[in-house]
BALOBA-1460 file (C-alpha; in Angstrom, 3 decimals):
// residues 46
<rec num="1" residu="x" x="-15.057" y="-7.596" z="-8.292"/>
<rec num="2" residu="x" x="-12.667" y="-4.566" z="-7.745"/>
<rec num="3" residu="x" x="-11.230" y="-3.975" z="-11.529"/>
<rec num="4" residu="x" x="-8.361" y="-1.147" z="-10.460"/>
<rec num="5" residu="x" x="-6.076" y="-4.392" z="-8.922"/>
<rec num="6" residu="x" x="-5.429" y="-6.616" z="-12.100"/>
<rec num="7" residu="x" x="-2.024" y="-7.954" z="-13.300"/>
<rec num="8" residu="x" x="-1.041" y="-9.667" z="-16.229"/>
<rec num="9" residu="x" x="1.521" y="-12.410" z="-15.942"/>
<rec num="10" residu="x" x="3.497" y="-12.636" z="-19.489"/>
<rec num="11" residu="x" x="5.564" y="-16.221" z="-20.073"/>
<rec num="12" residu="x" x="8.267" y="-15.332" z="-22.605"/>
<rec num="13" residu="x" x="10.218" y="-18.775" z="-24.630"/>
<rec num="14" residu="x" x="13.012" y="-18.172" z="-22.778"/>
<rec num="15" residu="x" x="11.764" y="-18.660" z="-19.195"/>
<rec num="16" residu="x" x="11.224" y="-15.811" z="-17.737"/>
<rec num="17" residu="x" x="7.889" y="-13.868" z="-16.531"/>
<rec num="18" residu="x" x="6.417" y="-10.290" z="-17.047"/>
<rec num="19" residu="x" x="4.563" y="-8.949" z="-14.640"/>
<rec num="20" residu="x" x="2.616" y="-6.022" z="-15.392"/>
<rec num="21" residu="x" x="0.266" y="-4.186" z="-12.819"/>
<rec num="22" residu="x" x="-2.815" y="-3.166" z="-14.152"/>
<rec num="23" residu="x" x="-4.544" y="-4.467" z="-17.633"/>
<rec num="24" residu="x" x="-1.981" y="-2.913" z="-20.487"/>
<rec num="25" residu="x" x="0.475" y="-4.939" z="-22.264"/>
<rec num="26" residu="x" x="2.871" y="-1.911" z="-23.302"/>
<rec num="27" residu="x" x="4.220" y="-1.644" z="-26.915"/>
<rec num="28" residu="x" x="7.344" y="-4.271" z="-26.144"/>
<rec num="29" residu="x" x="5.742" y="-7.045" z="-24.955"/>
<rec num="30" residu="x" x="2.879" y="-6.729" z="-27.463"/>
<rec num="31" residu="x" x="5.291" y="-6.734" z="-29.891"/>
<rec num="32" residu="x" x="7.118" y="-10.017" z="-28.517"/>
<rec num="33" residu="x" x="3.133" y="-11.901" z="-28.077"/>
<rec num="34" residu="x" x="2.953" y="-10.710" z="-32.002"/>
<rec num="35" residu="x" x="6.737" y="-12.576" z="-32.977"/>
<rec num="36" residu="x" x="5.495" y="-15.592" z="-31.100"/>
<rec num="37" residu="x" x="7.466" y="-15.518" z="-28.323"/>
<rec num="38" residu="x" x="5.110" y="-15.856" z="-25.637"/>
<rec num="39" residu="x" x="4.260" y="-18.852" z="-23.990"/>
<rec num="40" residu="x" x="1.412" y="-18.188" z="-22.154"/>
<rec num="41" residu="x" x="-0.730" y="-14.675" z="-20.711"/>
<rec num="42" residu="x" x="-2.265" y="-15.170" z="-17.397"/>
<rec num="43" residu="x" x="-4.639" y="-12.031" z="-16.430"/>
<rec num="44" residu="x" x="-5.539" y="-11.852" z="-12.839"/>
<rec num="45" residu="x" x="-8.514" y="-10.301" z="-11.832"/>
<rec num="46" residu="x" x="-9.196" y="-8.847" z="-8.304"/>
């Protein structure tokens, strides 16, 4: 499994989706996962 090509797919309340490349969630998003509004995290591994 080559671990430099992840993504992380972020489902925010209102609809729309994050899409990060790589495997950090950066300080805003964290912050939204924290205030509950985040759906669902999908982490893709490559």
């Amino acid at each position: 499994m080559d671990l430099t090509n992840q993504s992380i797919n972020i489902y925010l309340s209102d609809g729309s989706v994050v899409n990060i490349q790589g495997n950090i969630i950066e300080e805003e998003y964290a912050k939204l996962v924290r205030e509950g509004k985040v759906d669902k995290i999908e982490i893709h591994l490559q």
